[in-house]
N, C-alpha and C positions, 0 to 999 in steps of 0.2 A: 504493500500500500504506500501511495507516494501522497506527499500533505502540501498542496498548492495554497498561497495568498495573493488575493485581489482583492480589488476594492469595488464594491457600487455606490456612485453618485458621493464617492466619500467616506462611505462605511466599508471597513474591515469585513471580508467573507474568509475563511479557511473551509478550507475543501480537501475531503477525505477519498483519495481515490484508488479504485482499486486498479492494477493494471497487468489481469490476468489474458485480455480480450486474446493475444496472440496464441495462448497454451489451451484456451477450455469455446470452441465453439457459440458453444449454447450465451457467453459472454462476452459474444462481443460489444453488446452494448447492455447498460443496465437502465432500471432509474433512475430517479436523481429524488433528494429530498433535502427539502432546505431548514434548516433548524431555528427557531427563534425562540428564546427562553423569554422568560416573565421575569417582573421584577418591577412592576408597578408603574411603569416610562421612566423609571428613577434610577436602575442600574440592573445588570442583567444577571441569573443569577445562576451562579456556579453549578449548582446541580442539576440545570436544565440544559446546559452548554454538552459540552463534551458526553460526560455520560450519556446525553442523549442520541448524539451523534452517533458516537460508537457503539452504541447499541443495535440503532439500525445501519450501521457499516459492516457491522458482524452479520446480519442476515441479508446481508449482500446486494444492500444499496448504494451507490456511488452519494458521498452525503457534506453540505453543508452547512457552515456555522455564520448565520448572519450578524454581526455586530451591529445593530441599529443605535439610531439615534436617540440620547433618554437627556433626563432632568430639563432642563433650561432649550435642550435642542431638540425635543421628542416635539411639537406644535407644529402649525402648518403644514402636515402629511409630509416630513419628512422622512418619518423612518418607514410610512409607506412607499413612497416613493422610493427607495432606498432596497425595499423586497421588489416592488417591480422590475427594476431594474437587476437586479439578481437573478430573478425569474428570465429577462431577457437575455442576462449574458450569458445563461446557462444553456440556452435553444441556439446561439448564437453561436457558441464553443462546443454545442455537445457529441461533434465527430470526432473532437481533439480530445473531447474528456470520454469518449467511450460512454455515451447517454443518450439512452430512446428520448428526443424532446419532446414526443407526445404523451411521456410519463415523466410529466415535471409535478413534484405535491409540494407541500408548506405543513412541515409538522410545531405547530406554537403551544407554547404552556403559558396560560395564566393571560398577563398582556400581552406577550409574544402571541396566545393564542386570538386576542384581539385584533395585532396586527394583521395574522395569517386569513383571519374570519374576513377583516377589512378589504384584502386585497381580494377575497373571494365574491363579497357581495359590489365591489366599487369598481373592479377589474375595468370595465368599460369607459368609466369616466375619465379616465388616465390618459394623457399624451399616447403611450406605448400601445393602447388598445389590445386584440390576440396574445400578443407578444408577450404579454407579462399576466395571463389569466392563468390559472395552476388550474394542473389534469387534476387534481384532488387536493380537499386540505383534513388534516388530520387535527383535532384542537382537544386540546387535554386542557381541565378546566377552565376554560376561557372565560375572558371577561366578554361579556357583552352588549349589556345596555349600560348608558348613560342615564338612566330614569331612576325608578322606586329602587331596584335591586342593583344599583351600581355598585361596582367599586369607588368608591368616591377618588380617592390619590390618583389611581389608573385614570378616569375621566380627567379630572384636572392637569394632569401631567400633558396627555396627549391633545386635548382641545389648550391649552395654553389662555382657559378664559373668554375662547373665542366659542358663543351662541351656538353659532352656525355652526361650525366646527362639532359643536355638543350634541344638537340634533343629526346632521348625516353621521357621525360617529356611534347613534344607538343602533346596531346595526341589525337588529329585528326589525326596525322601522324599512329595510332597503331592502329586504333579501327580495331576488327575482325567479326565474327559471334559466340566467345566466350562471348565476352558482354554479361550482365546480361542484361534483360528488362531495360529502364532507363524512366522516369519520368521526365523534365527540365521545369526552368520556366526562365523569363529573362523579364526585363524592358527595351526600347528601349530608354528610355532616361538615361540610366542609364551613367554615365561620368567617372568610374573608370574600372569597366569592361567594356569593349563593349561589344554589346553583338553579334557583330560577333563572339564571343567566342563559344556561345551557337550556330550559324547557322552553324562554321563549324563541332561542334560536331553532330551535327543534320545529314548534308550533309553524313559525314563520318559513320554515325549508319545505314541513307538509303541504299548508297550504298554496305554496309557490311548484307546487310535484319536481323540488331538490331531489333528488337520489341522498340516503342517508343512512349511516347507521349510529344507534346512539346505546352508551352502558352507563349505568346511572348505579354507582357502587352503595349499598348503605354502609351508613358511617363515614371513617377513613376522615382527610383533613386536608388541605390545602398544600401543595406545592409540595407534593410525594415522588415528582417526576419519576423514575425509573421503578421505584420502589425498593431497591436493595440496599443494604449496609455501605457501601460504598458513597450512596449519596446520604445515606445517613437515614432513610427513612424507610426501611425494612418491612414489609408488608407483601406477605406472599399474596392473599384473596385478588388485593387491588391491582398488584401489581399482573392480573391477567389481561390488566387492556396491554399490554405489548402485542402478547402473541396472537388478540381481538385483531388487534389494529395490522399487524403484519399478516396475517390473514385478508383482512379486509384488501389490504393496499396490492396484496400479491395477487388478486384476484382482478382486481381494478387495472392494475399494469401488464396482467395474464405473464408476469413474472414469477419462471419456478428455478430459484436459488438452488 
């Protein structure tokens, strides 16, 4: 595995790549999936980075690590803007990176999953249009409404104060039949997101006929990403959305690792 760095629109990407394509047929090209951890638009947080990454690099996705924009620099869709553009470099390069570009996904935790949600429901409004729309997004507890059950830090962080910003950013309010297939998972005892977050995004993909799959863990707690002792938060039950989710996604990209 070789470990590439580039940047979009600014932002720091690390890319995990595998570069078996010349020894194993079946691999010459893979999927790609782009990572974005949580951490409230405030800073990004170590156990959703790399652990995650490598997780799904071991089941044999070509994978990267988006460093988007947070605190003071997270407002005016930048660190949207930031995954689109990721999205595009990767369809752009993906002969060179050995990558099916019609299995482009966005796997986000927490805010990252807001981000990945954002660019699934907003894909169109974008400069980049096609280019930057993901074959699938994957969101592990994501935030996302800006209303009753926000996260409040997360909303403020990424609308920067800005109204308008706070309305298209409740992103149950936009979802369409543009949506990419999406994947969610969500702990019900979770006490920082609620995860009514996740039921109205749910509600809103049904009625728009998104393709979706959703696990809704009882109990469990907030930003358990991988679930193993490694990232500190050990939980075999919960920690089954992986092999959900790699299922899901191996099925979606008709990817057999």
């Amino acid at each position: 595995m070789n470990v590439i760095h580039f940047s979009a629109n600014g932002a720091p990407v690390t890319l995990y790549l595998h570069e078996d394509h010349d020894r194993l047929v079946a691999h010459r090209t893979r999927p790609a999936l782009i990572v974005c951890a949580g951490g409230c638009y405030r800073w990004l947080s170590p156990r959703e980075r790399d652990p995650a990454a490598l997780a799904f690099a071991a089941m044999g996705y070509q994978t990267l690590l988006l460093e988007y924009s947070t605190g003071e620099h997270a407002g005016g869709l930048r660190p949207l803007r930031e995954l689109a553009e990721t999205v595009r470099i990767v369809r752009e390069r993906a002969a060179e990176w050995h990558i099916e570009p019609r299995h482009v996904g966005v796997l986000g935790f927490s805010a990252g999953g807001h981000l990945a949600a954002s660019l699934g429901v907003l894909w169109h409004e974008l400069e980049l249009g096609e280019a930057c729309r993901p074959d699938a997004l994957a969101l592990s507890y994501p935030v996302i409404t800006t209303g009753e059950f926000a996260h409040r830090e997360s909303a403020d962080n990424v609308t920067g104060g800005d109204e308008t910003l706070r309305e298209l950013l409740s992103l149950e309010k936009h979802v369409t039949e543009r949506m990419p297939p999406t994947f969610v998972w969500h702990c019900t005892g979770d006490e920082s997101v609620p995860v009514e977050n996740t039921l109205l995004l749910v509600s809103a993909m049904q009625r728009a006929h998104v393709p979706y799959e959703c696990h809704l863990f009882a109990g469990g707690a907030h930003g358990i990403s991988v679930c193993t002792q490694e990232v500190e938060t050990p939980d075999a039950a919960r920690g089954a959305w992986l092999g959900l989710c790699r299922t899901w996604l191996n099925e979606r990209f008709q990817f057999t690792p």
